[in-house]
C-alpha positions as CSV (number, residue, x, y, z in Angstrom):
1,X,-2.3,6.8,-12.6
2,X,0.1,9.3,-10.4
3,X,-0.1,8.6,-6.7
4,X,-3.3,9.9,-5.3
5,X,-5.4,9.1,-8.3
6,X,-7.2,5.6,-8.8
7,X,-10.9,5.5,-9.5
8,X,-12.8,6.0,-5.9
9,X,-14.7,2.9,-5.4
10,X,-17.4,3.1,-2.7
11,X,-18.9,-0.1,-1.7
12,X,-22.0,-1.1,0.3
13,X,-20.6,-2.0,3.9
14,X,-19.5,-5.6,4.0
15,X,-19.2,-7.1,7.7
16,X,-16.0,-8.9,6.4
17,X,-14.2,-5.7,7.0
18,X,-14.9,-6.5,10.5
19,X,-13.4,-9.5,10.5
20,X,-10.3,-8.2,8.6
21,X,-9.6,-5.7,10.9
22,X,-9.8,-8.1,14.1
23,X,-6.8,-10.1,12.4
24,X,-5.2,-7.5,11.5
25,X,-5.4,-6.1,15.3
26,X,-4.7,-9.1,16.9
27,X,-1.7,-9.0,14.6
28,X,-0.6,-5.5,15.9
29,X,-1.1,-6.4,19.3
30,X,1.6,-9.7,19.3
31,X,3.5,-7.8,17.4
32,X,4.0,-4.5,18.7
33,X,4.8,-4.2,23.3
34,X,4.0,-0.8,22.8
35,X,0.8,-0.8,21.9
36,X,-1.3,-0.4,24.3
37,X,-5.1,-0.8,22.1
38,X,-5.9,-0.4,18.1
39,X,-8.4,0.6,17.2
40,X,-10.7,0.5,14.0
41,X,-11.0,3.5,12.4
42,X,-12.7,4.9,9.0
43,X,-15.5,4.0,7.3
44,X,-15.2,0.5,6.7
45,X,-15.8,0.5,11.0
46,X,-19.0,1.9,10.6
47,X,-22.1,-0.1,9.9
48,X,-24.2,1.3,7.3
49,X,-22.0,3.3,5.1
50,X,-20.9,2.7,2.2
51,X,-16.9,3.0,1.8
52,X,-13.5,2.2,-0.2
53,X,-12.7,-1.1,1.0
54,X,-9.5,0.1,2.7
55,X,-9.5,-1.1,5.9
56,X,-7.7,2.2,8.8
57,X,-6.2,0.8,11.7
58,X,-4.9,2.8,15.0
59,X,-2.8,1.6,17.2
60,X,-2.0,3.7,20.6
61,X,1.0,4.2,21.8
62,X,1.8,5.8,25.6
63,X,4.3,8.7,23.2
64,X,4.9,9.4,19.7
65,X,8.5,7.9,20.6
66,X,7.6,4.6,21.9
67,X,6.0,4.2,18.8
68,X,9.3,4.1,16.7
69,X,9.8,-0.1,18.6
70,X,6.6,-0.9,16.3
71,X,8.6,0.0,12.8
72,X,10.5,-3.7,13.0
73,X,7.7,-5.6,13.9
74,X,5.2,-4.1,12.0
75,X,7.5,-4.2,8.9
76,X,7.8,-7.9,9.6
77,X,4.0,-8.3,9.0
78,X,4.2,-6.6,5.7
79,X,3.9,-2.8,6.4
80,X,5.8,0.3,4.6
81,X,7.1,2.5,7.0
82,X,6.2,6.1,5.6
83,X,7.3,8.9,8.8
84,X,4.7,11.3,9.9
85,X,3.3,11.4,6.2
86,X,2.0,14.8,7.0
87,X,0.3,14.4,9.8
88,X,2.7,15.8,12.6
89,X,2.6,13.0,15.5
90,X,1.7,10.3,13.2
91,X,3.3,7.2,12.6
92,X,1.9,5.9,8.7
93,X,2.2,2.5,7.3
94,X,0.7,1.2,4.3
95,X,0.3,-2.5,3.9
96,X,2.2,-3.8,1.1
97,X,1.1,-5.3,-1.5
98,X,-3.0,-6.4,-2.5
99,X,-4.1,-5.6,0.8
100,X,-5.5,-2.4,1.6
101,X,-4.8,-1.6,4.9
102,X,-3.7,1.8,6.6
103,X,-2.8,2.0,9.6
104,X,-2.1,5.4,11.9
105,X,-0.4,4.9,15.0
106,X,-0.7,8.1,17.5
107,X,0.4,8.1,21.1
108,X,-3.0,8.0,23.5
109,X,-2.7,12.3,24.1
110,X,-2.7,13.1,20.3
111,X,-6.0,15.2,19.1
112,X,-6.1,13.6,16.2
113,X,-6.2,10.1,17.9
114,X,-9.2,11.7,19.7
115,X,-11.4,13.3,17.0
116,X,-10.8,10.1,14.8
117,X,-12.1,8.1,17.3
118,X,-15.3,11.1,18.2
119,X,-16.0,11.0,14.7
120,X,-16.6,7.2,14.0
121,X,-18.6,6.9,17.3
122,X,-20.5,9.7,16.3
123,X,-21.4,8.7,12.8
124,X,-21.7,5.1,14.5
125,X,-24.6,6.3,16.8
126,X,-26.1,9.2,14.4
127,X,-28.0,7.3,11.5
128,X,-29.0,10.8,10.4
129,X,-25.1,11.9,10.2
130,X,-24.3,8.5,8.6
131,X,-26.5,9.2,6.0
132,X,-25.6,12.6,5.5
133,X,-22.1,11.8,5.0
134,X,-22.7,9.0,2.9
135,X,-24.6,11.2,0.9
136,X,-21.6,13.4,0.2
137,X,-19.2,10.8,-0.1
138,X,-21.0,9.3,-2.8
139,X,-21.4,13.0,-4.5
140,X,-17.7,13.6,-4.4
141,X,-16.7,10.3,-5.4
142,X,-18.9,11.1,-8.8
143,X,-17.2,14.8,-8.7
144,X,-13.5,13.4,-8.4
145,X,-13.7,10.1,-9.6
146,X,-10.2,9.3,-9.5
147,X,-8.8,12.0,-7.7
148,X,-8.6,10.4,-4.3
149,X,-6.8,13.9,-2.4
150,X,-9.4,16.3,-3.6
151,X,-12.0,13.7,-2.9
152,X,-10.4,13.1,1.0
153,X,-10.3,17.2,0.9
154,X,-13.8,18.0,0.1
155,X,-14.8,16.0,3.3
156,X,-13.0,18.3,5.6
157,X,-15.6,21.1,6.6
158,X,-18.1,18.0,7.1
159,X,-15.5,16.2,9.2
160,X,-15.0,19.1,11.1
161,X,-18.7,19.6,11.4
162,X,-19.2,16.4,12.9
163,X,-16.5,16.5,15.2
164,X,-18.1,19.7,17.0
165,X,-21.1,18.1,17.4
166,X,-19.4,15.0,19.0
167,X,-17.8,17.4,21.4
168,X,-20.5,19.6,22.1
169,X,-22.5,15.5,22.9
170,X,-19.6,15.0,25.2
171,X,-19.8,17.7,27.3
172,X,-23.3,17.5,27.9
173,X,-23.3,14.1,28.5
């Protein structure tokens, strides 16, 4: 299949991706001075929701230059180096090989840092909005099946969505 199309596969949550991810930070963290935390992002770090077994990663970095140090060392643990990858202020890498693992390295000031972080401790705390988005997720994944761009596309407005609310919790609270 062309890139961005293989069959969307969403699994029930599986505490293992925990686990993975832990490794795979304290990995990050040796390898990389510059990082300052990583965090465990996307789906497979919320409890409850069903997801593609692909575990997202985010390391923090003080500025979107100090990041560029990480692209040795995080090549020596098996990572593709892929730029911005559209995301202005992103550094992408893509683990190599059988392993699904993402990671997306923005310095600590980046918005999209910010809402990735509102959004999984929003749907973390909100069983309601965990539920909801599950809900859709598992409609688009029958609607796309193996079209995994228009798939991450249709969750846009709800992404969005969420994110005000997480703000709009913030600020009250």
């Amino acid at each position: 299949m062309p890139p961005g199309n293989r069959l969307i596969e969403l699994l029930p949550h599986d505490p293992s991706w925990l686990v993975e991810a832990g490794v795979a930070i304290a990995e990050i963290e040796v390898a990389c001075a510059a990082v300052l935390r990583v965090e465990h992002i996307g789906s497979t770090s919320i409890p409850e929701l069903r997801a593609k077994p692909t575990i997202d990663l985010m390391p923090i970095v003080p500025s979107f230059e100090s990041g560029f140090a990480c692209v040795g060392p995080m090549q020596d643990l098996g990572y593709e180096y892929r730029g911005e990858a559209g995301i202005a202020g992103r550094h992408y890498f893509k683990m190599k090989g059988s392993k699904s693992r993402n990671v997306h390295m923005f310095a600590r000031d980046n918005e999209n840092m910010k809402r990735h972080l509102r959004f999984r401790d929003y749907l973390r705390a909100h069983a309601d909005a965990r539920r909801e988005y599950e809900a859709l997720k598992l409609g688009l994944a029958k609607e796309f099946v193996s079209n995994t761009h228009a798939y991450a596309d249709a969750k846009t407005e709800f992404c969005k969505k969420i994110d005000a609310r997480a703000k709009l919790e913030n600020m009250r609270g």
